[in-house]
Every structure is written in C-alpha cells, then in structure tokens.
C-alpha positions in Angstrom: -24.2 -5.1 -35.9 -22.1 -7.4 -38.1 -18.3 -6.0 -38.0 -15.2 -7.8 -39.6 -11.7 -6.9 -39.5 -9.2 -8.2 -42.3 -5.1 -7.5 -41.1 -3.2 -7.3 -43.7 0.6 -8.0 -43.6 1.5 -7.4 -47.1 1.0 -4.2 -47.0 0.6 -3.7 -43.4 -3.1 -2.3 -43.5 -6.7 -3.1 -42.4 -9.6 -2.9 -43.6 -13.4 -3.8 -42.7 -16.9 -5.1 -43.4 -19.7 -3.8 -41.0 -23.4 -3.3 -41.8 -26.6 -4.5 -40.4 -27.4 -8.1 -40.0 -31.3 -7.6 -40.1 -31.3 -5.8 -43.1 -28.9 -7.8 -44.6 -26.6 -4.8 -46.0 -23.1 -3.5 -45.0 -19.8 -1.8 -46.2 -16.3 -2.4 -46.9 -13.7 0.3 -45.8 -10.3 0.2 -47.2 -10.4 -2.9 -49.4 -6.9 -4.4 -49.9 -5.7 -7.1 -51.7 -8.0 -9.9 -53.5 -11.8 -9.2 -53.8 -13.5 -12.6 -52.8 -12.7 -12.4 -49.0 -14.8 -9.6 -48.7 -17.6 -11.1 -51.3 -17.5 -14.1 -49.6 -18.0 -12.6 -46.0 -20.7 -10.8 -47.4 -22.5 -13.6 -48.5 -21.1 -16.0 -45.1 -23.3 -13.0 -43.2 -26.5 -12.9 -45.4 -25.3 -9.0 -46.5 -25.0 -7.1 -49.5 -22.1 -5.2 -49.9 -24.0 -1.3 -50.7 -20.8 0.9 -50.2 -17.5 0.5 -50.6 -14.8 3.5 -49.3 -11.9 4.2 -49.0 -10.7 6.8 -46.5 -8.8 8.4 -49.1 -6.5 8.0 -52.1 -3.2 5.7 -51.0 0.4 5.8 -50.9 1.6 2.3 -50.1 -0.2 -0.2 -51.7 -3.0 -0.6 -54.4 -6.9 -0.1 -53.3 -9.5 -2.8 -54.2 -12.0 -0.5 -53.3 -13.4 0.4 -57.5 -12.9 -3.9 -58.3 -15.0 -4.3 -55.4 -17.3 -1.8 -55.7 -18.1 -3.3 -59.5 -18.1 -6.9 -58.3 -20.6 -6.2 -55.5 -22.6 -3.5 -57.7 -21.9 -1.0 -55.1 -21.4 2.0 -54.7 -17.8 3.4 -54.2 -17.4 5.9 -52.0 -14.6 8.9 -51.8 -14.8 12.2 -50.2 -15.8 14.8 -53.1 -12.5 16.6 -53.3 -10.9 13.8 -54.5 -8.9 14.4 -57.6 -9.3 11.3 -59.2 -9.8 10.2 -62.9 -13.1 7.7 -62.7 -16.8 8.1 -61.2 -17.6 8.3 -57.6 -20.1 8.4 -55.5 -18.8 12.6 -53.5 -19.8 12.1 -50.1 -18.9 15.2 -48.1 -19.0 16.0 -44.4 -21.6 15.5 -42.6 -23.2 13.1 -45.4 -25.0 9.9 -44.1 -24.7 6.2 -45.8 -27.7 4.5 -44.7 -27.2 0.5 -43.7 -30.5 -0.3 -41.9 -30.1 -0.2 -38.3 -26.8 0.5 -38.7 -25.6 4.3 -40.1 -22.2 5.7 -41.3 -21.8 9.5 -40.5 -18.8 11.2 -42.8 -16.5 13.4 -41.2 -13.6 15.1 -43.5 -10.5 15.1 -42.1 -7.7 16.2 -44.1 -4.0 16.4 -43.6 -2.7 13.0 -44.5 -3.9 13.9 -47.4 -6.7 16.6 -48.9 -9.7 13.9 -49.1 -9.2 11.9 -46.0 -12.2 11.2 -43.9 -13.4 9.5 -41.0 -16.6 7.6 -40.6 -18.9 7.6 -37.3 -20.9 4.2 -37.3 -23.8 4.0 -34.5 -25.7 1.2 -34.1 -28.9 1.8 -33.7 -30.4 -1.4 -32.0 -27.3 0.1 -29.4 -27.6 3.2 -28.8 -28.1 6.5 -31.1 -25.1 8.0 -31.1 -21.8 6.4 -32.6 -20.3 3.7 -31.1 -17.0 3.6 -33.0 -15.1 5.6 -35.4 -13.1 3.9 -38.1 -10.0 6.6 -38.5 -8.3 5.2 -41.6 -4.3 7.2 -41.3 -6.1 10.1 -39.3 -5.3 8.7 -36.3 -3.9 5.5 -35.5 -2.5 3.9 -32.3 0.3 5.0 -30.9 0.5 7.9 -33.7 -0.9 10.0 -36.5 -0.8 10.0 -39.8 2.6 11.3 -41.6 1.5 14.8 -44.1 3.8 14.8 -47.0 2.7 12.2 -49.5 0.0 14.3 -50.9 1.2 17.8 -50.1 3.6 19.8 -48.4 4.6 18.6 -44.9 4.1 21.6 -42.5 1.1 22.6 -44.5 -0.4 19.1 -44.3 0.6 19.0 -39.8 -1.4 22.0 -39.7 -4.4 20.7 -41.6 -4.1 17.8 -40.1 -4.0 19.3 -36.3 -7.1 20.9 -37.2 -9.1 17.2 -38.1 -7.6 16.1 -35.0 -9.0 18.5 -33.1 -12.8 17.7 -34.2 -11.6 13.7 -33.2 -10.5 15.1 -29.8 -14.3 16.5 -29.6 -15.7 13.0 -29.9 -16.2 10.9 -26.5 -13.2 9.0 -24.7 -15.0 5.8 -24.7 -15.4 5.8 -28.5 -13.4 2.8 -29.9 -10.6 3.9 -32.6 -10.7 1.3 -35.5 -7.8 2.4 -37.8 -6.2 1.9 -41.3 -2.8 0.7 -40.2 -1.0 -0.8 -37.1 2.7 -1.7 -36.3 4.6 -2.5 -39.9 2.7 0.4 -41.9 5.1 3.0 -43.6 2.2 5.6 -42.6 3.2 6.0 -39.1 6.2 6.3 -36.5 5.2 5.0 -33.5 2.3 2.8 -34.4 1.0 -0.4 -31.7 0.0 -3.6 -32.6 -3.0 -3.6 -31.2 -5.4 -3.1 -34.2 -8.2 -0.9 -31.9 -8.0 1.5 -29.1 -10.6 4.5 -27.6 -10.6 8.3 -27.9 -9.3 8.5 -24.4 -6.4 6.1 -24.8 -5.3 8.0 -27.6 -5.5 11.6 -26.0 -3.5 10.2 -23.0 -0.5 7.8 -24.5 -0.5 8.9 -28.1 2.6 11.3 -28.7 1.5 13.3 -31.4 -2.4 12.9 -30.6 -1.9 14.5 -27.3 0.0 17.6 -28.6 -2.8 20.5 -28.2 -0.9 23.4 -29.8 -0.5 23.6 -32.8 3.1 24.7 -33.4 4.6 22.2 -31.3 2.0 19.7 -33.9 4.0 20.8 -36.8 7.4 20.7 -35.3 6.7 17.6 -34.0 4.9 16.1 -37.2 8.5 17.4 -38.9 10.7 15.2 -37.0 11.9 12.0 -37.9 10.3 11.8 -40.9 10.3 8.2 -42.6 11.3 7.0 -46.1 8.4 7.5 -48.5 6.8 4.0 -49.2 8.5 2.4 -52.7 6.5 3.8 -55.6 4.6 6.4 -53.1 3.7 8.9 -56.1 3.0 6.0 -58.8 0.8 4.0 -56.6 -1.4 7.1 -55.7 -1.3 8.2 -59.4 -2.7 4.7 -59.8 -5.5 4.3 -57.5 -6.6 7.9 -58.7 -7.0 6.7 -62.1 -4.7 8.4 -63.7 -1.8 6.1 -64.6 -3.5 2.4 -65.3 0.4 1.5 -66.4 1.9 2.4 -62.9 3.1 0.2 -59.9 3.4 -2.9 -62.2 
C-alpha cells in the first residue's frame, strides 16, 4: 500500500493518492488545486493514476478531479446520482474499484449532499477487510458535515444521521481519513489533526456521538456557519453546468 496525503490551505481541504505499489496503479480522491503534484507522485511511485473521485460535487472550492482524470486517462469517478452536466464513470454503493492488491469498496452516504460517498480501502497484502475509510465531509474530526448547501437543512441532518449510522457500524479501530480539517467552511468544530479512528470519533465527536435522531437535527440546526463565498456558483461549476462561474 502506497498512500499520500496533500493538505491544502487554500482552500482548507485534503485530498489523496493510494493504490498498489506492486501493481503499479492507484487513485486520487478529492483532487484540488494544480494537476502535476498528483501526476508527478504517480509517476515518483511507479503508479498509474486508474480512478480519480470525488466524494461528491463541492461547495468551497473548484475540483481538479475531470482535469485530472483526462491528464492521467482515468477514469473519473462520482456516485450515480450525481446531477452533473459531463460523463462519468456512476459508481453506486456497494461497487468495487479494483487497484491490485489494494481495493476501494463505495459506500453512499448522503446528507452533506445527495451524491456523497465514502470509500472502504483494504489492503490486501494486510488484511481482507478495510483498513481505513476515507470520509470526504461525511464525517470529519471533531464534526460532521454541515447539510444545507445542496438541499434543505433539516432534511439533509436527517439523511445524513442515517449515513452516519452505517459509519458507526464499521470497526473502532478503522482509521478516518477525511476531506477537511481545522480552516474548512464545511464544519464547526473541526481538529487539526488530518486522521482519527471510528472509535475516537464515536467517543469525542459532538455531533458523531448523538444517536437519536431528533437531537441530530436540532443539533445539526444550531450555529449554522456562513455559506462559503460563491457556494451555489462553485457547485454549479464543478457540475458542469456554468463553465463561466467562480471566475
């Protein structure tokens, strides 16, 4: 197993390059920014670059995913509800992207927004079940992510208490890799400490630890911070639909 993570400060983000060292071919999750670090980590690590995905369609800042994805000849990679103007490869949950040794299990987790999704990487040279589960805004450290930027805000907390629930179901010692830490305008309460476990979160995270699901939406309706700068434009944008907006 091969993993990189990139922290990104402008947008506060992260993203990552995993795959399968023997077999010489990985992923990209979350692009952000400039394509060549994650071309040239590819090639630094003797991998080819086979998917690129994004968790789901952002709010905050412009995805690299479809530049990469055409650079590297991949394949780019949204869950199939997406509502997006361009090609995709429509993964759904419970779909596989094979990476050698190395496997990517989709899980759809919506309430950040309708298409978000989770993906459960095991290594097998490791083990064969996942070792880690890269959670995008799902769930971060120290929070979850906010629901109104894509729908309504009490109907998005109670779809997303739902997805939480199936990440509750996963075991405490699986490491959390996220899509954000401290800085991001997608959470409240978020660390800075990029990684955390299952366990960690159920114990010290606020809104993770919540198990009914009124208290979830009342909570999830509290405090509720600025939409990021050009929220609706940017997401327009990295759907396709507006090539003019966010300039």
């Amino acid at each position: 197993m091969i993993l990189r993570q990139f922290l990104h400060t402008d947008p506060v983000a992260i993203s990552y390059l995993f795959g399968c060292g023997g077999r010489a071919s990985c992923a990209v999750v979350d692009p952000v920014g400039e394509i060549e670090p994650y071309l040239r980590t590819a090639d630094e690590t003797g991998m080819r670059i086979l998917f690129v995905v994004d968790t789901h369609v952002h709010a905050d800042h412009r995805s690299a995913g479809r530049a990469l994805a055409s650079a590297a000849g991949a394949e780019y990679v949204l869950h199939t509800v997406a509502d997006v103007a361009f090609p995709f490869h429509a993964a759904k949950d419970g779909d596989r992207l094979p990476l050698g040794n190395v496997v990517v299990d989709v899980m759809h987790t919506p309430g950040h927004t309708p298409e978000h999704v989770c993906l459960l990487v095991t290594d097998h040279t490791r083990a064969q079940e996942p070792w880690f589960a890269l959670t995008g805004h799902t769930l971060m450290v120290g929070d979850v992510g906010r629901t109104e930027l894509a729908t309504d805000a009490a109907a998005g907390a109670r779809t997303l208490f739902a997805s939480l629930q199936r990440l509750k179901g996963l075991p405490e010692y699986m490491e959390v890799l996220p899509g954000a830490y401290a800085g991001s305008v997608c959470g409240r309460r978020l660390s800075g400490k990029p990684f955390s476990t299952i366990g960690f979160e159920r114990r010290h995270n606020a809104a993770f630890r919540i198990d009914g699901e009124s208290a979830f939406v009342e909570f999830m309706l509290q405090d509720i911070p600025p939409a990021p700068e050009g929220a609706a434009e940017l997401r327009a944008w990295n759907s396709g639909v507006r090539a003019e907006a966010a300039e």
